[in-house]
N, C-alpha and C positions, 0 to 999 in steps of 0.2 A: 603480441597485441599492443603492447605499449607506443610503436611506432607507429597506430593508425590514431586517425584523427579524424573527428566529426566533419565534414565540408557544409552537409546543408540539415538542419532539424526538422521534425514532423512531428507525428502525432504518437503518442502510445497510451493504449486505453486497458484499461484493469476491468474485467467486468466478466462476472461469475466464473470463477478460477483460471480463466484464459488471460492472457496479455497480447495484444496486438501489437506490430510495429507498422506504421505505414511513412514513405515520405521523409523516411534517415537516407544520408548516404554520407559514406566514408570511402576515405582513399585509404586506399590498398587496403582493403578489408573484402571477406567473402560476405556473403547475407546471413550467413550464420556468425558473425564478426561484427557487422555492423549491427545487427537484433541487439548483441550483448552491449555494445557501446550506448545505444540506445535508451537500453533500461539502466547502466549507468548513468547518462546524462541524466534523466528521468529520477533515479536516486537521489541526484546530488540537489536537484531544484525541489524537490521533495525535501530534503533536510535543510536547502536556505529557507524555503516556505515557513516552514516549521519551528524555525528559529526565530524569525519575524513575528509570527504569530502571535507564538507565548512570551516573548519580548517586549511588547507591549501591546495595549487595546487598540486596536484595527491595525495593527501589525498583517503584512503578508497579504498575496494575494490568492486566497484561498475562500472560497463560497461552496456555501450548502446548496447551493440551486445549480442544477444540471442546464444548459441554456436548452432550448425547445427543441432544436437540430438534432443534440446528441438524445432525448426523447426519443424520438423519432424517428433517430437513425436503429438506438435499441428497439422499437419496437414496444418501450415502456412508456405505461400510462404518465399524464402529468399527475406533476404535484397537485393540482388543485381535485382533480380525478380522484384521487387515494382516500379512504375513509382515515380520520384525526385521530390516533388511538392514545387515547388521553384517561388517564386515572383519576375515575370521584373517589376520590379516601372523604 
């Protein structure tokens, strides 16, 4: 597996214990080869993210807000749609 390598990136989505891969392709990799390269890639920008973040204040590009499409495309309600569950102490 060391000999293959990413040629083009897509998307991979985390979302209720599934992981998707769409839109990877590697040379000389099977789809079961390029899936796992995938969610390596995916790791690695997840831990520069990461590193940015906590690095310093507006470090990283990482947002709490889902864009509308991926809404949409799940099937979930928007944000503004969801009742605020918010504690009066």
């Amino acid at each position: 597996m060391l000999d293959m390598t990413l040629k083009k990136t897509g998307t991979l989505l985390i979302h209720e214990g599934h992981i998707s891969v769409s839109g990877f392709e590697a040379a000389g990799a099977s789809c079961r080869e390029t899936a796992a390269l995938a969610v390596l890639w995916a790791i690695g920008l997840l831990q520069r993210e990461l590193t940015e973040l906590v690095g310093q204040p507006g470090g990283g590009a990482v947002s709490i807000d889902l864009p509308p499409a991926v809404h949409a495309a799940l099937g979930l309600p928007e944000p503004w749609d969801e009742e605020e569950d918010v504690n009066d102490d």
